[in-house]
N, C-alpha and C positions, 0 to 999 in steps of 0.2 A: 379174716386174713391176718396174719402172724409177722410180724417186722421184729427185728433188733436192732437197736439203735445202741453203738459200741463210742464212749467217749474215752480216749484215751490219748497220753504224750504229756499231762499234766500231774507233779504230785498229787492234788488232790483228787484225781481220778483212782481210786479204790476202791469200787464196788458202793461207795456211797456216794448221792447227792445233796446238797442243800435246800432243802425248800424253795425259798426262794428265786433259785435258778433253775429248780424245778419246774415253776409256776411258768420262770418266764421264757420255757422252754417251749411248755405245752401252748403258751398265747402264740410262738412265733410259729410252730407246726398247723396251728389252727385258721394264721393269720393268710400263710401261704396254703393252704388249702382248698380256703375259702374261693379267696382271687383267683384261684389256678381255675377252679369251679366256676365261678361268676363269667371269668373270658370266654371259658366255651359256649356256656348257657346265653349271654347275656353280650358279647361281646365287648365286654369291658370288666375289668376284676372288679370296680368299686360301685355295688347297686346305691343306689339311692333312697330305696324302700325298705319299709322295715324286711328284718330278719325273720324268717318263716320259723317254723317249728320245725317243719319237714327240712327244710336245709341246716341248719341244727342238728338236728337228729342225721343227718346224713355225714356231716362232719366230725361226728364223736370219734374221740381217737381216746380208747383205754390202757393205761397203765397196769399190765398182769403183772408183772415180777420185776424184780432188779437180780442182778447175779454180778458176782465178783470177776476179776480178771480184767482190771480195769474196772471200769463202771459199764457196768451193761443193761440198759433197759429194755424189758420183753413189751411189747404194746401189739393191739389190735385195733382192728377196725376193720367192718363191714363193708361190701361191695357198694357198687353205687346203684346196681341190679338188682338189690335187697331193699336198698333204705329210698332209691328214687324211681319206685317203679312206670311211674309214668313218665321219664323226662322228656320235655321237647327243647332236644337240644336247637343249636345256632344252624335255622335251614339252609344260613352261606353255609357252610362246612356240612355236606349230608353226609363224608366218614365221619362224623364225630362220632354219631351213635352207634358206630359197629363197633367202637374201643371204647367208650366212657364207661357202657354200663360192667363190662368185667376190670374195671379200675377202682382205688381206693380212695380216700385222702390221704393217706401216707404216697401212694405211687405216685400221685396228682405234686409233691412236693418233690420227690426225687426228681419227676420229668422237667419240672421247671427251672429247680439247678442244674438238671444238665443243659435244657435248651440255653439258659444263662452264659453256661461257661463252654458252649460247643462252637466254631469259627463258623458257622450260618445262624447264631444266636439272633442277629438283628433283624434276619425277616421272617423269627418265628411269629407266627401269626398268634399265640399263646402266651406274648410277655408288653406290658406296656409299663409303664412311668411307674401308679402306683404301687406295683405288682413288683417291679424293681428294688421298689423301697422298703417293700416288706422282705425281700430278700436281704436286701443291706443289714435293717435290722437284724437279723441272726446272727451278723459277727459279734456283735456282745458279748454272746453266751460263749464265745469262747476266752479263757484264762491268760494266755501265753501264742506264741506264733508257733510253737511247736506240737497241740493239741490238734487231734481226730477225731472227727464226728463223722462214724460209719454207718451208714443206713440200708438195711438189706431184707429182702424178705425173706422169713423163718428158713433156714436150710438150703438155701442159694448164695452165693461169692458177692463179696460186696458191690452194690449196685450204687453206690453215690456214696464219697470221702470227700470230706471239702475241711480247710484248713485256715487260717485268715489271710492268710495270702490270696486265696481265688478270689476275695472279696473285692478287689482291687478293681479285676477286668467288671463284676460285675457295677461295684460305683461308675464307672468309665461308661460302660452303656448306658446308666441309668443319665449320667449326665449329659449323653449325646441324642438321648430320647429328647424330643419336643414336646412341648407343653400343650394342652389342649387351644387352638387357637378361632376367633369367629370364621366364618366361610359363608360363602355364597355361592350356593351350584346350580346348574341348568340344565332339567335332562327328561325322559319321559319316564314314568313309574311303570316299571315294567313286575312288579309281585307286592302286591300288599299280604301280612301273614297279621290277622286281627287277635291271635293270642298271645301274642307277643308285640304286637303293636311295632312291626318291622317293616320297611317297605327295601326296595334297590330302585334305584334312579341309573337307567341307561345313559348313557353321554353321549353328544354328539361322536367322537372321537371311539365309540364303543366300547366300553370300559364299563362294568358292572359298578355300584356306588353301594353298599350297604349305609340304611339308616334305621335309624329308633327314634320311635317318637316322643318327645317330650312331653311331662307332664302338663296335663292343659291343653295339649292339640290332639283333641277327639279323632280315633280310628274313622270316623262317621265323617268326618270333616276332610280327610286323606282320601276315603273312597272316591268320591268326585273328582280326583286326577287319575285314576285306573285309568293305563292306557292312555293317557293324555301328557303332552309336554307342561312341565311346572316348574317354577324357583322355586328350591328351597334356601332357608335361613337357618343356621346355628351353630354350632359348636362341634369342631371337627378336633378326632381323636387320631392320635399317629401313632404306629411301631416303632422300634427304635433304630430301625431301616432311614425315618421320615415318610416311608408311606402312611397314607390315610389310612386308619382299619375302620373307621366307619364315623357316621356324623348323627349327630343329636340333634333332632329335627325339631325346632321351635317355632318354624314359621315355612306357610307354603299356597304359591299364587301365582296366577297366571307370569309366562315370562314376555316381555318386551322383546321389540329386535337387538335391543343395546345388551339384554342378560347371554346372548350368543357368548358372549365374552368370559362367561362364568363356567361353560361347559369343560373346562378341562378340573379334576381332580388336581388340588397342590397336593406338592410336596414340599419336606422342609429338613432341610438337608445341610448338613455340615460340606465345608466344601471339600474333605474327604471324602465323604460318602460320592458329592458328585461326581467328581474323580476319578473313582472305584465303578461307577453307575456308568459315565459316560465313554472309558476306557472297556469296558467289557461290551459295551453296547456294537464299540467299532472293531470287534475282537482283537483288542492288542493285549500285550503285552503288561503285566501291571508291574510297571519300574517304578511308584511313585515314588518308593521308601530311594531308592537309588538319584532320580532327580531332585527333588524339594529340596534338597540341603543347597547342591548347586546354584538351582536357580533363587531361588533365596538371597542366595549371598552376595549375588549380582545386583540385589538391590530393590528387587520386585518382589511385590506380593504372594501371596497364595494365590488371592485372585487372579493375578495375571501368569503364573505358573499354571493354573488351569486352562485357560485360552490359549497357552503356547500348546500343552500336553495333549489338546483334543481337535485339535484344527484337524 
């Protein structure tokens, strides 16, 4: 598959690059490739395991040509249909595999800036913390606030321009995302998937639970709750929403009548988002930008701005 990648707005944009910026253009395309690749497969952009060969080789992104008019880079890279023929994508998401396999790692890096800089960015199910960070990283590479980095496939209108300006909203999500936090949940295992080492825990309150098992707790050791009610223990991952996108299973046993209490999924939420969350919930009107200053000034909190706004 055929991309251009068009850097211009900068003197030094002339049909040449720098090595250097070269290199560290290629790591930042690689870097957001990777993770855009990992979330789907994997439910989280940053594995833990070593780096395959096959996911390697399915990342390669080659440098054919440079051309002038500006600085213009030709590059390619292979389908994910070619280089991952057998993927077993993330069975929470069964569309994934009708779109991954005619996708690139070039398209895999478009789609993520856009989900970034689109106004439902925060509950794409495709972007977390890490994954943010490696987007940040790319404003580097840019010289001046007036530079363009166009990215298009061979022969179609540009498909993603970003500028250092967009980088802004993206810092801003990345620092309203939550940090991976411990959890304690309560629910019945309703799919264990042993190639992937995934189960979902149903909740009282009906709500699906995507989990992964951690290093050390044997597929073999998880089967004995199929169909059965269990606590689990671990480390819970969020969107930058504060929904949960899924939880890291380090521990898992019979529950108590006191674990009841565990059965609801957190969230972790700025109390904007609540806001946004608990206002749309009661289908009103979202004046928060028009209230908050008001009530504010009166003397009261955000907090207590929230429990006037949602009574």
């Amino acid at each position: 598959m055929q991309y251009e990648l068009k850097i211009s707005g900068a003197p030094q944009d002339d049909g040449a690059i720098d090595l250097d910026r070269l290199a560290q253009l290629a790591n930042g395309l690689r870097d957001i490739a990777k993770g855009a690749l990992q979330i789907r497969l994997l439910g989280s952009s940053q594995s833990k395991g070593r780096e395959t060969r096959k996911l390697n080789d399915a990342l390669r992104i080659r440098l054919k040509g440079l051309k002038s008019g500006s600085t213009v880079l030709q590059l390619e890279c292979e389908s994910f249909r070619t280089t991952l023929t057998h993927i077993q994508g993330d069975f929470f998401k069964p569309n994934l595999l009708e779109r991954l396999p005619n996708q690139s790692p070039l398209a895999l890096v478009m789609e993520t800036f856009t989900d970034a800089l689109s106004d439902s960015g925060d509950d794409s199910d495709y972007l977390d913390k890490p994954l943010l960070n490696d987007l940040q990283d790319f404003k580097k590479l840019f010289l001046d606030d007036n530079e363009v980095f166009s990215l298009q496939h061979e022969g179609g209108a540009p498909e993603l321009s970003l500028m250092r300006k967009d980088f802004q909203r993206i810092k801003s999500m990345e620092d309203r995302t939550p940090n991976p936090a411990p959890v304690i949940l309560s629910g019945m295992v309703e799919m264990l998937q042993y190639s992937k080492s995934k189960i979902v825990i149903l909740t009282e309150e009906g709500r699906s639970l995507n989990g992964v098992l951690a290093e050390g707790l044997l597929t073999s050791e998880a089967s004995k709750y199929w169909g059965k009610k269990v606590t689990i223990s671990g480390t819970a991952h969020f969107r930058p929403s504060g929904r949960m996108a899924f939880v890291e299973v380090e521990r898992m046993f019979e529950p108590s009548e006191k674990d009841e209490y565990f059965s609801r999924p957190p969230r972790r939420e700025t109390v904007e988002q609540q806001l946004e969350r608990q206002i749309q919930q009661k289908g009103l009107q979202n004046r928060f930008g028009n209230f908050i200053g008001i009530l504010t000034e009166a003397g009261q909190s955000i907090e207590d701005d929230l429990k006037i706004l949602t009574r």
